[in-house]
Residue frames relative to the residue before (quaternion, step in Angstrom):
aa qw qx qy qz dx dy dz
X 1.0000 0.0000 0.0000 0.0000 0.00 0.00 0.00
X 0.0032 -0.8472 0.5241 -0.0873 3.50 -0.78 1.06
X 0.0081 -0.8590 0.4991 0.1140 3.46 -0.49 0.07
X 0.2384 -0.9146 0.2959 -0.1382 3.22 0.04 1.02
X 0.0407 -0.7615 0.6468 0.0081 4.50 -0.45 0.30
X 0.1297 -0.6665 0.7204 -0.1415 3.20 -1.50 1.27
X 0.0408 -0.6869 0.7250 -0.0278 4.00 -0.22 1.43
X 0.5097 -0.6800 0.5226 -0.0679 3.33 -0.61 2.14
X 0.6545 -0.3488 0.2032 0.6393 3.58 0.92 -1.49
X 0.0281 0.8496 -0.5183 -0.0935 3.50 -0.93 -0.45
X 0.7173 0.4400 -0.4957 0.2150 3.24 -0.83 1.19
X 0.8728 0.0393 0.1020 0.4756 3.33 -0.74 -0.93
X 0.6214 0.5679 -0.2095 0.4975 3.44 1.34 -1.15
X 0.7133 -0.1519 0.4914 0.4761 3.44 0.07 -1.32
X 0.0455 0.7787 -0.5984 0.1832 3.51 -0.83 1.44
X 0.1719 0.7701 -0.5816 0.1979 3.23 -0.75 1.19
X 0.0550 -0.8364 0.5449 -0.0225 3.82 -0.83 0.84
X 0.3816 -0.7689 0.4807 0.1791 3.66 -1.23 0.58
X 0.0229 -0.8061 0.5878 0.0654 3.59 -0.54 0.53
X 0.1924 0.8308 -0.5218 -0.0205 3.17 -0.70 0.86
X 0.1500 -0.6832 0.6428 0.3121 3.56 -1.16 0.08
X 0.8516 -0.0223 0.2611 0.4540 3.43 -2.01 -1.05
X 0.9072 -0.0558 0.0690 0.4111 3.34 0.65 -1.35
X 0.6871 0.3528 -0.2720 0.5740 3.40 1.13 0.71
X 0.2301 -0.6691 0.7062 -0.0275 3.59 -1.18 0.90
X 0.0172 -0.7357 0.6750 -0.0525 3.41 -1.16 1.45
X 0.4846 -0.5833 0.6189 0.2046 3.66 -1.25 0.88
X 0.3815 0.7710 -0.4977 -0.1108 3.68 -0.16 -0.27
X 0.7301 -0.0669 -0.3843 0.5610 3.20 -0.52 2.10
X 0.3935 -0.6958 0.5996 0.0388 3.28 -2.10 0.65
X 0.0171 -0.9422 0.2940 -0.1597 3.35 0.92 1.29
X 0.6144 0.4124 0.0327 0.6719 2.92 1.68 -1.76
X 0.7992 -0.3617 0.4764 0.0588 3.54 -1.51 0.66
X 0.4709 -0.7228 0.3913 0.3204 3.41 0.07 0.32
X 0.8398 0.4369 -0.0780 0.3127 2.56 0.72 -1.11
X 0.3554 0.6957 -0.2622 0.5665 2.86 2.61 -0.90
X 0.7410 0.5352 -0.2207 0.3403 3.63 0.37 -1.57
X 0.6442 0.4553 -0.3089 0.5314 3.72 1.18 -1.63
X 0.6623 0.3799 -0.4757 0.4366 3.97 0.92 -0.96
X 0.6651 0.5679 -0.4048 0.2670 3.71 -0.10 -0.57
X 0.6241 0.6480 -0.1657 0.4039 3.39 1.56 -1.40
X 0.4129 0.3727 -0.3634 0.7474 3.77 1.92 -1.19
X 0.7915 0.2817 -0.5002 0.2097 3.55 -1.42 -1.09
X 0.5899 0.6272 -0.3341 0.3834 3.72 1.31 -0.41
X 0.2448 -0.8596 0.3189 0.3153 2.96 1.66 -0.89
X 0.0541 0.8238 -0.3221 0.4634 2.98 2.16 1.60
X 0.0788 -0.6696 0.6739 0.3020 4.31 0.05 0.38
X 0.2243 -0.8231 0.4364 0.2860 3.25 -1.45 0.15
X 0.0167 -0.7620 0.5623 -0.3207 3.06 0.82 2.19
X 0.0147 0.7959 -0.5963 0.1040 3.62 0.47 1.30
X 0.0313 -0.7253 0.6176 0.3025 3.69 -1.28 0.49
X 0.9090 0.1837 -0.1039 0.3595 3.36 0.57 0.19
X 0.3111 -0.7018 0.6129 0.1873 4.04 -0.33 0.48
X 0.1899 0.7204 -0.6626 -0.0768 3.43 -0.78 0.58
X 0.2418 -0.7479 0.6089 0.1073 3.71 -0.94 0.97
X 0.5213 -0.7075 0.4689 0.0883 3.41 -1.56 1.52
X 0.6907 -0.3553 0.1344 0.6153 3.11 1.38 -1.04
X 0.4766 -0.8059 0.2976 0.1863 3.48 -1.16 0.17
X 0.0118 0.6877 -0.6341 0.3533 2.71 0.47 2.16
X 0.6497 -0.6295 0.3356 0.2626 3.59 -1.32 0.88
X 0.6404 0.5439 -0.2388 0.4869 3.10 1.54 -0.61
X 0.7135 0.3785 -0.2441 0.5367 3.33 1.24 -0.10
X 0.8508 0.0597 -0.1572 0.4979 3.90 1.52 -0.11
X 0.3259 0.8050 -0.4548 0.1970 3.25 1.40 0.83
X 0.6427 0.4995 -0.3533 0.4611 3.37 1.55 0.29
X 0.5341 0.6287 -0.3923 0.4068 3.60 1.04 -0.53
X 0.5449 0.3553 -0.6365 0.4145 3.91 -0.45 0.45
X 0.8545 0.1355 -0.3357 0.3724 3.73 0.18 -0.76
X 0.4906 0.5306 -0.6224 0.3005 3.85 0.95 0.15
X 0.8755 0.3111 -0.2979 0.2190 3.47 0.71 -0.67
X 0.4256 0.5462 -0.5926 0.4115 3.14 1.06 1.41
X 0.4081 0.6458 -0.4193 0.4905 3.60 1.65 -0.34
X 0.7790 0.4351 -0.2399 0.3825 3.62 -0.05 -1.56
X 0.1583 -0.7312 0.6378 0.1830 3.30 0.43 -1.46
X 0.6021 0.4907 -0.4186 0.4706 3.71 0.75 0.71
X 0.7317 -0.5643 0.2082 0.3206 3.06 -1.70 0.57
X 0.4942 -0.6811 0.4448 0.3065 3.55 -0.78 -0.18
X 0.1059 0.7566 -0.6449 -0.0215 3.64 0.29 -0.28
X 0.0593 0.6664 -0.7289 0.1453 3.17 -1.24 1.92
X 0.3847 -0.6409 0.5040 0.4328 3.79 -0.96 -0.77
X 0.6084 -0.5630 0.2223 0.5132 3.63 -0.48 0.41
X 0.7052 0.5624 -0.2731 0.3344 3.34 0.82 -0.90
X 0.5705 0.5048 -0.3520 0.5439 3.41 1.59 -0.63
X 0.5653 0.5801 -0.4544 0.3706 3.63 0.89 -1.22
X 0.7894 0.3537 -0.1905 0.4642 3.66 0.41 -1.41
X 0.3478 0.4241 -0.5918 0.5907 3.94 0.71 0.45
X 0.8864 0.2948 -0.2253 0.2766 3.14 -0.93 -1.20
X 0.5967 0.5219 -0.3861 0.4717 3.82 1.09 -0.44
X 0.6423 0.6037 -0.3379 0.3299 3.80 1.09 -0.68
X 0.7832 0.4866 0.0452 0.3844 3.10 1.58 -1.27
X 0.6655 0.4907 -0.1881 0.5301 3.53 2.12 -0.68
X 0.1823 -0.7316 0.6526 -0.0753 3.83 -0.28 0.86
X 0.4944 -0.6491 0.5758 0.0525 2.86 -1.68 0.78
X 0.6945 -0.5339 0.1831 0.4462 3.46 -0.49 0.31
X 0.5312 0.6314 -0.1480 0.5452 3.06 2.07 -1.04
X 0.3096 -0.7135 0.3976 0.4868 4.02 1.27 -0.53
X 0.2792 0.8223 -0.4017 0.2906 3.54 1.17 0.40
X 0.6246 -0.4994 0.4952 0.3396 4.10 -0.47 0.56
X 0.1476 0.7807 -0.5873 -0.1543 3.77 -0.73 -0.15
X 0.5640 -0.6876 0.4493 0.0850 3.02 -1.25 1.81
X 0.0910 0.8011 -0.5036 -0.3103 3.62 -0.26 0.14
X 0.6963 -0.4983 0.3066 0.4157 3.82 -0.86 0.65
X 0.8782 0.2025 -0.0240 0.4327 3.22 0.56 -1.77
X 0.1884 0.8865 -0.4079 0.1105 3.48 0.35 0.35
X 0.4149 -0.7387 0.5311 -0.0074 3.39 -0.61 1.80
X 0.2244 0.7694 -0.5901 -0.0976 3.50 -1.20 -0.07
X 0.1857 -0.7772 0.5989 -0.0531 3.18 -1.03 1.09
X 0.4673 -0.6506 0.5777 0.1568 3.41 -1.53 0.88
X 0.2755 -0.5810 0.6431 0.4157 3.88 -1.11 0.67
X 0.8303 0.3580 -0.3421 0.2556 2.66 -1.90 0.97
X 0.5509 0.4358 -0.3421 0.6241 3.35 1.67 -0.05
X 0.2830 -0.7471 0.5442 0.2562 3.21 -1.22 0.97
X 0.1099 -0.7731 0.6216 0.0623 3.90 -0.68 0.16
X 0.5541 -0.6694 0.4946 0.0164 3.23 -1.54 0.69
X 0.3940 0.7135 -0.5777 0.0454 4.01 -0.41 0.60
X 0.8031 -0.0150 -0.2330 0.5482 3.23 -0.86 1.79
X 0.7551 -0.4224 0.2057 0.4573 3.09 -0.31 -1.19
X 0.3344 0.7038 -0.4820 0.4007 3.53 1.10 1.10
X 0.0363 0.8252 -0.5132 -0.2332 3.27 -0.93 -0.12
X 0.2239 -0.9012 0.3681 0.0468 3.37 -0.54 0.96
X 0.0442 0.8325 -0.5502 -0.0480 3.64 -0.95 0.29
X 0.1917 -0.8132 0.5299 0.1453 3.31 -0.54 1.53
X 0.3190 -0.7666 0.5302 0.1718 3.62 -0.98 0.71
X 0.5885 -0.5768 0.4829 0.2964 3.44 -1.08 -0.19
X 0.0767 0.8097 -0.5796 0.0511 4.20 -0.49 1.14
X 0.5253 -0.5233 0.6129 0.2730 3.28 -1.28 1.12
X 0.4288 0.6043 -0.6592 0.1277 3.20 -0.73 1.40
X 0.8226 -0.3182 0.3508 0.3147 3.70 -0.88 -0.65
X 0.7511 0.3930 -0.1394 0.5118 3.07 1.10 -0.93
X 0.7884 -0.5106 0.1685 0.2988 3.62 -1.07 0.82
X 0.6874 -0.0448 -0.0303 0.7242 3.42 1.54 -0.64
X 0.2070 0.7955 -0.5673 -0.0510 3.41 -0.13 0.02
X 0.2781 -0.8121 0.5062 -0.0830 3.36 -1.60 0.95
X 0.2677 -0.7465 0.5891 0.1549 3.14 -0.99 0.89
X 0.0689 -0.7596 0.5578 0.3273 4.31 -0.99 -0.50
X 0.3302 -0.4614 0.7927 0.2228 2.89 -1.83 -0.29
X 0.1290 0.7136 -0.6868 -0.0490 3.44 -1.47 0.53
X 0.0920 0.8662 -0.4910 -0.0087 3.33 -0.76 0.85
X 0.2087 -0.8002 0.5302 -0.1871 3.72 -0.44 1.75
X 0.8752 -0.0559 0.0655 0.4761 3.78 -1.24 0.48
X 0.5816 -0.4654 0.3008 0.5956 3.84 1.46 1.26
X 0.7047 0.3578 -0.4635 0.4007 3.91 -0.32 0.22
X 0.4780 -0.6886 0.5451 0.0137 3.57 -1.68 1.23
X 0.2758 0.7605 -0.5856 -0.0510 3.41 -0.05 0.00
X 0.0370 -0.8241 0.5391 0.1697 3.48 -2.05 -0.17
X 0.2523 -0.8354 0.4882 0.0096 3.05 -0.70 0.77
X 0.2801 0.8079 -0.4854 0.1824 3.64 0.95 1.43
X 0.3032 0.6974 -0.6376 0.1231 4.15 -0.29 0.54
X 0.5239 0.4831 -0.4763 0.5151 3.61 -1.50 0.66
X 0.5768 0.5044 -0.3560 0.5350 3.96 0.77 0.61
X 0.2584 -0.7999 0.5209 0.1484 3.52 -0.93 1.07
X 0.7975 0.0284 -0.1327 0.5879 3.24 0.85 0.19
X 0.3509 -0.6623 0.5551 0.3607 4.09 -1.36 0.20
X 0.1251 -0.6281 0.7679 -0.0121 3.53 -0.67 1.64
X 0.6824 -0.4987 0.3358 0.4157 3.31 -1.90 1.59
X 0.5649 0.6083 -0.4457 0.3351 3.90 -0.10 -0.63
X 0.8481 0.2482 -0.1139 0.4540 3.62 0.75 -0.63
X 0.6117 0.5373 -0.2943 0.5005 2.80 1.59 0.34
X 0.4038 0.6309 -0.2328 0.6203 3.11 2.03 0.05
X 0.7099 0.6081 -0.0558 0.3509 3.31 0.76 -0.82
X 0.6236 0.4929 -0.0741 0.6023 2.70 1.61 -1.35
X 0.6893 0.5658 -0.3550 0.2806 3.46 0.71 -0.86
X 0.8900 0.0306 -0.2198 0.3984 3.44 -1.24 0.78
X 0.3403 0.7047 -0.5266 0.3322 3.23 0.64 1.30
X 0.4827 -0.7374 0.4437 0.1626 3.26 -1.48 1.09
X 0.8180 0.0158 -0.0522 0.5726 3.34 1.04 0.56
X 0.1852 -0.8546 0.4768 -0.0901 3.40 -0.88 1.45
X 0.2660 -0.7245 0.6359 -0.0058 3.65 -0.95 1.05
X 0.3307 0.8039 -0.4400 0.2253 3.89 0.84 0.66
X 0.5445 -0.7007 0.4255 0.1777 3.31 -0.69 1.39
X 0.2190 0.5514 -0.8050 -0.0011 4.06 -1.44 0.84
X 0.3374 -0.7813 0.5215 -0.0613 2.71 -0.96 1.54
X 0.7191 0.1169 0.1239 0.6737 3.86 0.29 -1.10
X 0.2135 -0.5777 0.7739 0.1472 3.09 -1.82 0.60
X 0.2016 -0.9465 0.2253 0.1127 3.60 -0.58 0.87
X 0.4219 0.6202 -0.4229 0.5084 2.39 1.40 1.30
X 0.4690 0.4897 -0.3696 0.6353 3.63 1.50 -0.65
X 0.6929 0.3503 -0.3841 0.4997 4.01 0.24 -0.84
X 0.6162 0.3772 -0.5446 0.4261 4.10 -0.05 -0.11
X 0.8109 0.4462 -0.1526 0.3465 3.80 0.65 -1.54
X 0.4555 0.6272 -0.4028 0.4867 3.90 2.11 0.14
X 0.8477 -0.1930 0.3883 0.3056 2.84 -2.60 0.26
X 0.8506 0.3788 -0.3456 0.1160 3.92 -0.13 -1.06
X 0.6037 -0.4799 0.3372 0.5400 3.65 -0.56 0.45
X 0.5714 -0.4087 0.4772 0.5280 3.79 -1.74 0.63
X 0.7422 0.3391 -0.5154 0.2615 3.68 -0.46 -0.87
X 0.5796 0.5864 -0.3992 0.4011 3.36 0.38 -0.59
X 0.5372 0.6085 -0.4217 0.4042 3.63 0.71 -0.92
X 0.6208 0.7329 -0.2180 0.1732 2.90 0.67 -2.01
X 0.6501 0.5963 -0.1807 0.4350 2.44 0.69 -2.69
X 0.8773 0.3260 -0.2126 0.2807 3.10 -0.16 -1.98
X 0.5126 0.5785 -0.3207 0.5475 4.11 1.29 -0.53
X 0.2889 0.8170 -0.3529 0.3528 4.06 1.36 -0.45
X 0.4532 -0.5695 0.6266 0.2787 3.74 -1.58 -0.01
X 0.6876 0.5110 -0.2514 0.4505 3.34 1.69 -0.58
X 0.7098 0.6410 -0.1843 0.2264 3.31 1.46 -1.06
X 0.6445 -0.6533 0.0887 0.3871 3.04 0.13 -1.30
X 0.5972 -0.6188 0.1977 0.4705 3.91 -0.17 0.89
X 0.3402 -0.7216 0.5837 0.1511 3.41 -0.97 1.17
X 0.7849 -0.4282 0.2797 0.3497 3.36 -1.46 0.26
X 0.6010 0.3286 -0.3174 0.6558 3.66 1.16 -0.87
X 0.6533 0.4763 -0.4734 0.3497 3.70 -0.24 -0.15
X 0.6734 0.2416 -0.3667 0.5948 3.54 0.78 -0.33
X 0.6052 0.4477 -0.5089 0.4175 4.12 0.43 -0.14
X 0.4408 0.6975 -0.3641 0.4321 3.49 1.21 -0.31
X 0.7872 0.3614 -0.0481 0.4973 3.25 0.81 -1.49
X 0.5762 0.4147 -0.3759 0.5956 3.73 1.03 -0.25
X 0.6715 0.4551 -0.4112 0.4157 4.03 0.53 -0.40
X 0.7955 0.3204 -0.1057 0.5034 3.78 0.79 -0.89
X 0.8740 0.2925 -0.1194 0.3691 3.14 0.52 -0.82
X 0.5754 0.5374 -0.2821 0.5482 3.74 1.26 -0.72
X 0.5787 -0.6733 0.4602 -0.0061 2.67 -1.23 2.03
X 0.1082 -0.9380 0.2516 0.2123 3.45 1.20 -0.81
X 0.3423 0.7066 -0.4555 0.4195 3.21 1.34 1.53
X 0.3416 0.6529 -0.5459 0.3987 3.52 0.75 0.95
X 0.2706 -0.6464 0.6885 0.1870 3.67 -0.84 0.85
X 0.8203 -0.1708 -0.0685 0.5416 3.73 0.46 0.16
X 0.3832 -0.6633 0.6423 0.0260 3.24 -1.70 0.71
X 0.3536 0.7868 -0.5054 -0.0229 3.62 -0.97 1.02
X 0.5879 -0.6932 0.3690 0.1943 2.64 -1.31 1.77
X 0.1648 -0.7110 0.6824 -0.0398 3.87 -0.64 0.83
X 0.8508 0.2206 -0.3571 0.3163 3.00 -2.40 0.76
X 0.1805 0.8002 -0.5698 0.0481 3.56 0.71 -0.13
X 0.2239 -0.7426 0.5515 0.3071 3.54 -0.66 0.26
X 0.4643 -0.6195 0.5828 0.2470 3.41 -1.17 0.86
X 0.7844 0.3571 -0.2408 0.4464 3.64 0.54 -0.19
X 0.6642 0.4527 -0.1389 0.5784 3.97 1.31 -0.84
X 0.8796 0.0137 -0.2514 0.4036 3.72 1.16 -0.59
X 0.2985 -0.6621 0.5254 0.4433 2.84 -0.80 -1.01
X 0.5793 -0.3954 0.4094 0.5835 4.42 -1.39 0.53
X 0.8253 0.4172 -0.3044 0.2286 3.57 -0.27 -1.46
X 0.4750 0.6531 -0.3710 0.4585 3.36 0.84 -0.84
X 0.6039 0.5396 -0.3068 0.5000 3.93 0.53 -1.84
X 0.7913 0.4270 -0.2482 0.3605 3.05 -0.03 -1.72
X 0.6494 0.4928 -0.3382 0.4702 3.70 0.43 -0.78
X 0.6493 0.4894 -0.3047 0.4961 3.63 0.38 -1.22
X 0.6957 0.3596 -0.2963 0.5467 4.21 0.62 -0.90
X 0.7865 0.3976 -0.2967 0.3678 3.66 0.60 -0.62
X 0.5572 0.3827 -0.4346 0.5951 3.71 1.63 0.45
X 0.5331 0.6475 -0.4102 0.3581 3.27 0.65 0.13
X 0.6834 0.5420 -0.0350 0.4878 3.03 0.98 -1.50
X 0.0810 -0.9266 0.3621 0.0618 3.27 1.51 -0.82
X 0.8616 -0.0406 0.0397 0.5044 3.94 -0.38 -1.03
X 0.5901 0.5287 -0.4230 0.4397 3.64 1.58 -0.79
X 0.7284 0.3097 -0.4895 0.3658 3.75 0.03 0.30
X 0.4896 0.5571 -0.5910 0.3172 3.23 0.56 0.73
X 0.3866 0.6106 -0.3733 0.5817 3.67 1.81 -0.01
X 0.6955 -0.4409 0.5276 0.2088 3.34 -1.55 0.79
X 0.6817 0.4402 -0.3344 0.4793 3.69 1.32 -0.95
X 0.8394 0.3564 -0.1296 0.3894 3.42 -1.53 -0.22
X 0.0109 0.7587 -0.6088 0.2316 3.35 0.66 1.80
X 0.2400 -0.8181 0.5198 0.0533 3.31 -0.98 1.12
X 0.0552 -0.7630 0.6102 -0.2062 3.71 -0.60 1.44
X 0.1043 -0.7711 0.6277 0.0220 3.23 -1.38 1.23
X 0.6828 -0.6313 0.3673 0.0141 3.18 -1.11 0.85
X 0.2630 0.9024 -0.3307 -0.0845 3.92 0.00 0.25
X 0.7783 -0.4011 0.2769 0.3958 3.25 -0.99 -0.10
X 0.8375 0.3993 0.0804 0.3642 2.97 0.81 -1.95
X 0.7108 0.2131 -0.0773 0.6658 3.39 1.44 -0.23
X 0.4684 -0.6570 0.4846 0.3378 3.25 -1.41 -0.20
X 0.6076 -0.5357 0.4428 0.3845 3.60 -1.18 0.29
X 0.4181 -0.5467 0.6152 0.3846 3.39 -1.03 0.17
X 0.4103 -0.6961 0.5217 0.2735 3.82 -1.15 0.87
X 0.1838 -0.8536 0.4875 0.0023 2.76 -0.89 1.04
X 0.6461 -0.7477 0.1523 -0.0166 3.89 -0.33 1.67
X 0.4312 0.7761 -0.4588 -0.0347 3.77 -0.38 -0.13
C-alpha cells in the first residue's frame, strides 16, 4: 500500500498533478495537452488509468487540456457549478460550438466527498477566478494538499493545511524581480493582489509562524519563469523552515514547467 503525488507540470504554462493511492488515481487539473499530460504520465511512469479529473479553477493554465483529455479518459469531471459555467461560457470547439462534457461532477467548497478510496475536501482560495479551490486528500492515514493560485494565506487555509503529510504549496514571484520585470504595472498589480498569487516571503511567512511542520515533504509550485528564480524559492522556504529540515521531516522539492517531478511516496 502506497500513496503517492506526481506534479506533471506547474505554472504559468499548464498545470497538472497526480494523486494516487493503493487503488485510485486522480488527475487534478488539465493544464497540459493531452497528449503533453499521457507523455509526461509514461516518462513519470504514471499508467494512464485515471478515475477522475478534478479542476481547481478555470484559468487556461489549469483546463486548457480537458475538452480532449476528457473524451480520451472517459472519467468523471468534478468541477463546482460556478467553475463548470465560467468555463462552459468561454470553451468552443474547433467548430465555435459549446462543449458538453459527458460526465460531469459537481462539488461544493467545503464539502468533503469521496472517489474510490480518497477522500477529499476542496476549500476556498483568494484567487481571481470565480470559485477557485484548493484540496486535501486523505487515504490509507496520509493527508496530502495541493493548494497554489491564492494571493495571500487567510486563517481558513491555514487551517487546512495543518497536519498534513505532504504539500503542493505555491511561491510564486519573488517581489522584487516582479516590481523590476517585463510585465505591464497592471499585471504586477493583479499578480502582487489578495487575489493573485503567493510570493516567496508570503509562503516563508507562513512556514516561519504558522506551519505545523508534519509534512515529510514540501513542494514548491507555480514558480514564475519571469518573477523568479528555483534558488531564490528554495532559499527563502529553506530559511524559513530553519532547524526542521535538519529532521528527516520536511523534504524540500520544486516543481516545473518543463518536465515532470519525480513522484514522490509514502
Amino acid at each position: 500500500m502506497a500513496v503517492s503525488i506526481t506534479v506533471l507540470a506547474s505554472g504559468s504554462n499548464g498545470n497538472c498533478t497526480v494523486v494516487s493511492s493503493s487503488r485510485t488515481r486522480l488527475l487534478i487539473d488539465a493544464g497540459l495537452s493531452c497528449r503533453e499530460t499521457l507523455r509526461r504520465m509514461a516518462a513519470a511512469g504514471e499508467k494512464p488509468d485515471i478515475d477522475a479529473i478534478l479542476i481547481t479553477h478555470e484559468h487556461g493554465d489549469h483546463v486548457a487540456g480537458l475538452p480532449v483529455l476528457s473524451r480520451k479518459l472517459k472519467v468523471p469531471i468534478y468541477m463546482t457549478g460556478p467553475t463548470h459555467q465560467a468555463w462552459h461560457r468561454t470553451t468552443r470547439d474547433r467548430d465555435g460550438n459549446r462543449i458538453k462534457l459527458e460526465q460531469l461532477e459537481r462539488f461544493d467548497s467545503g464539502r468533503t466527498f469521496e472517489i474510490g478510496d480518497i477522500s477529499i475536501t476542496p476549500f476556498t482560495i483568494p484567487h481571481d477566478a470565480v470559485d477557485p479551490v484548493g484540496f486535501t486528500f486523505r487515504t490509507e492515514g496520509v493527508k496530502l494538499a495541493v493548494c497554489t493560485d491564492l494571493g495571500y494565506m487567510p486563517t481558513s487555509v491555514r487551517d487546512h493545511l495543518r497536519r498534513c503529510d505532504g504539500m503542493v504549496i505555491e511561491s510564486n514571484h519573488d517581489l522584487e524581480m516582479l516590481r523590476g520585470g517585463p510585465y505591464p504595472w497592471v499585471v504586477k498589480q493583479r499578480v502582487m493582489s489578495r487575489v493573485g498569487h503567493l510570493s516567496n516571503d508570503a509562503l516563508a511567512e507562513f512556514f516561519a509562524r504558522d506551519y505545523d511542520g508534519s509534512a515529510a515533504f514540501l513542494i514548491l509550485a507555480h514558480l514564475s519563469e519571469q518573477n523568479n528564480h528555483p534558488e531564490l524559492a528554495r532559499v527563502a522556504a529553506e530559511n524559513a523552515l530553519g532547524l526542521r529540515q535538519s529532521l528527516w521531516q520536511n523534504r524540500l522539492l520544486l516543481a516545473r514547467q518543463c518536465e515532470a517531478l519525480e513522484t514522490v511516496t509514502l
